[in-house]
KOLNU-134834 format. One record per residue: y, z, x of N, C-alpha, C in turn; residue in one letter. Coordinates in steps of 0.02 Angstrom, whole numbers, plus 50000, padded with zeros to 5 digits. Layout:
N
YZXYZXYZXA...
//
This chain:
173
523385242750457523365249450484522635250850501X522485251350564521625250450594521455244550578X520795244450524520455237750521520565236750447X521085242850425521355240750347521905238350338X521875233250301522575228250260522785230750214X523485235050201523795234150150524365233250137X524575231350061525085229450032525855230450084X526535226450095526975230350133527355234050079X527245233050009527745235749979527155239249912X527255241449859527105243849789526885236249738X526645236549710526475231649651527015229049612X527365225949601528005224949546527585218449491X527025219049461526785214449428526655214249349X526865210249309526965212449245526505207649197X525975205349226525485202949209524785202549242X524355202249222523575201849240523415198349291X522805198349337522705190949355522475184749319X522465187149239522075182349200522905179549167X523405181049200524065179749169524295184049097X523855187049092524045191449004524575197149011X524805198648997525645202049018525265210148981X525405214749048525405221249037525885225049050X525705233249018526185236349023526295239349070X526945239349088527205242249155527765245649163X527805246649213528775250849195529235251149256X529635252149248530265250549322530445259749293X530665260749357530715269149330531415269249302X531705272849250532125276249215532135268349168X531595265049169531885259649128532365255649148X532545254849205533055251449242532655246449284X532775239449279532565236249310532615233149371X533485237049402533415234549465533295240749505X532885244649471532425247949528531845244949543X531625240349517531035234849529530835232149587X531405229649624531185225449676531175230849734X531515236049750531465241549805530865245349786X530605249449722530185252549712529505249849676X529555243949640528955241649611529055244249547X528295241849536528225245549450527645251749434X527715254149386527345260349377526815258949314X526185260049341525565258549288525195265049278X524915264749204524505269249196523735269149228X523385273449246522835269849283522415263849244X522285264249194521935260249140522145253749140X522865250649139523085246549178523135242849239X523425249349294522865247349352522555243649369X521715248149330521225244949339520995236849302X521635237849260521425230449222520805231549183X520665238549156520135238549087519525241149140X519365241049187518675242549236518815249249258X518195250049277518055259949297517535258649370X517595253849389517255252549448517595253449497X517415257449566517975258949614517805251349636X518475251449693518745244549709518775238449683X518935239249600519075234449578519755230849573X519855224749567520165220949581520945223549530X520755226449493521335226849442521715221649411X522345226649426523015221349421523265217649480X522925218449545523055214749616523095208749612X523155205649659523095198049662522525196449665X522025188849681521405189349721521585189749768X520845193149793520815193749877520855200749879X521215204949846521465210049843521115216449807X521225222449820520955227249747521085232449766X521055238449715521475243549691521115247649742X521315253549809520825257249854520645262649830X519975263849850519605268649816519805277149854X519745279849841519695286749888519565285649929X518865286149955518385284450023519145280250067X519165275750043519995269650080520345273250084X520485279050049521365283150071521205286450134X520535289950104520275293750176520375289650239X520035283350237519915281850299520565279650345X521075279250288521895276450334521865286050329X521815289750307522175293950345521805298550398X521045298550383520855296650478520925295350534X521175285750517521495283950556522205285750590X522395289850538523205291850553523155298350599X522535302850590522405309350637522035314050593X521955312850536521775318150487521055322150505X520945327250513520055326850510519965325850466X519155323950463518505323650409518635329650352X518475335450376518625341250334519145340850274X519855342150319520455342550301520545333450237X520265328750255520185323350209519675323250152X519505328250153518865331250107518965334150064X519595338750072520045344850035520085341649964X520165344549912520305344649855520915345949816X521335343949782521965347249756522145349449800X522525347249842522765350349928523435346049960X523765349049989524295345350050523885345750097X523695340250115523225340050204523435335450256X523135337550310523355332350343524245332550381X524345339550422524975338050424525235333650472X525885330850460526005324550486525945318350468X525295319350438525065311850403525545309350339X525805312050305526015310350264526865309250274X527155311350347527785310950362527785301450372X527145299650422526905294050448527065289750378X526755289650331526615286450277527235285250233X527875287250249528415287850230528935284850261X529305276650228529785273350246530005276750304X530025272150380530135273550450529775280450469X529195280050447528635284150479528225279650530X527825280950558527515277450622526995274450600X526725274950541526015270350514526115264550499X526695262150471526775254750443526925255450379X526915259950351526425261050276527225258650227X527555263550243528275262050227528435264250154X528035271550129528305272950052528815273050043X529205273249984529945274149951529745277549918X529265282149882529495287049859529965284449800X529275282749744529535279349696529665282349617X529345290949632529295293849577528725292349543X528785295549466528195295049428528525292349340X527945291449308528355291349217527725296249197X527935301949172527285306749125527255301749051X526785302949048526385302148968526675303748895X527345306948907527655307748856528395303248870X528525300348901528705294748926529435297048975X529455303449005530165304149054529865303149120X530355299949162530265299349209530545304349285X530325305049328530495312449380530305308349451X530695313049496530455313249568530735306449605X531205301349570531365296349627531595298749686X531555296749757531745296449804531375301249849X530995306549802530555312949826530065315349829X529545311749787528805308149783528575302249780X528025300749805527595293049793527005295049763X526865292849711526155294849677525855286849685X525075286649703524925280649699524195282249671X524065278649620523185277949616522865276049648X522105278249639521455275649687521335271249602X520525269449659520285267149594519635272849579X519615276249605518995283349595519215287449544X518725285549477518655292049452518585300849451X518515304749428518465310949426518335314349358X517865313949356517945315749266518285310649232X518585315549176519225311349147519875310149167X519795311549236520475308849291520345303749327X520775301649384520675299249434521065302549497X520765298749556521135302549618521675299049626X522395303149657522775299449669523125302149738X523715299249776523925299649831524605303249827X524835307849830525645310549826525745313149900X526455309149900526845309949985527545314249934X527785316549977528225321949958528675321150035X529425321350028529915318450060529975325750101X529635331950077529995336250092529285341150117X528835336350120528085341350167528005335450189X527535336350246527325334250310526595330450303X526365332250231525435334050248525615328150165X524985324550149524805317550101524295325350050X524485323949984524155325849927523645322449900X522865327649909522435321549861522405325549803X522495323149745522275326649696522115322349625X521835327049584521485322149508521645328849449X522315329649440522435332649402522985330449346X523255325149342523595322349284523205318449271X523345316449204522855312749145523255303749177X522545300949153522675292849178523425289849126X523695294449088524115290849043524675289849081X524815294949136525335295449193525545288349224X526075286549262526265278249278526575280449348X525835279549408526345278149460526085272149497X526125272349538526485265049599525655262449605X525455256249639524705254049644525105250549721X524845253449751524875248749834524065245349848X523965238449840523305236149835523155234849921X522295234949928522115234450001521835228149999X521835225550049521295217450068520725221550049X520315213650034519815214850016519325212550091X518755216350116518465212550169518285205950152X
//
């Protein structure tokens, strides 16, 4: 999408790149939601133990977890302004986030995989995509929410990293 590579589908990986088996989750605990939706990580996982944006995480090589600055720039590319990609705790970007949504026009192809909260229930299949960056925020991080039912991509850093959603990894240049 532009001069960025990513993933065609969500992460479904249940080990490290060092092969050490982490924790992960298929939503409702059902595992043949796995192969359509992927798996759901806490960011800490994710990142595979690092706090460095664009780190490699749980990706493959070659690969690594996109930082903010990277969400921005696909949704630039998609029409977004500068400004409006700047926004904070916000729906922005309208349109952009219709794009970014299985048979939307970007490629991007979410499913809208839901989330697992921190106290361990799971919500939202078929009607959100939450995806991590690898950018901190305090004691958050930023993350990406498409919503089946607005038009405009969510940036926000307001749930705690214990949260488990989706990791769509970018090429690495």
């Amino acid at each position: 999408i532009g001069d960025q590579l990513w993933m065609k589908e969500n992460l479904r990986v249940t080990k490290s790149p060092e092969s050490t088996p982490i924790i992960s989750y298929c939503y409702d605990d059902n595992i043949e939601y796995e192969s359509t939706f992927g798996r759901l990580y806490t960011w800490d996982v994710a990142m595979n133990g690092s706090v460095t944006e664009m780190a490699q995480g749980i990706c493959p090589d070659g690969w690594h977890i996109p930082s903010d600055a990277e969400w921005k720039i696909l949704e630039m590319y998609l029409g977004m302004s500068e400004q409006e990609a700047h926004m904070t705790n916000a729906w922005r970007g309208e349109g952009i986030g219709t794009s970014l949504i299985m048979g939307g026009q970007s490629g991007y192809e979410a499913l809208l995989s839901g989330r697992r909260s921190s106290n361990g229930s799971y919500s939202l299949l078929h009607q959100f995509e939450y995806v991590w960056t690898s950018s901190e925020h305090g004691e958050y991080a930023w993350r990406r929410c498409l919503n089946l039912m607005d038009t405009k991509v969510g940036r926000w850093n307001t749930f705690p990293k214990t949260y488990a959603f989706s990791v769509r990894c970018i090429k690495d240049n």
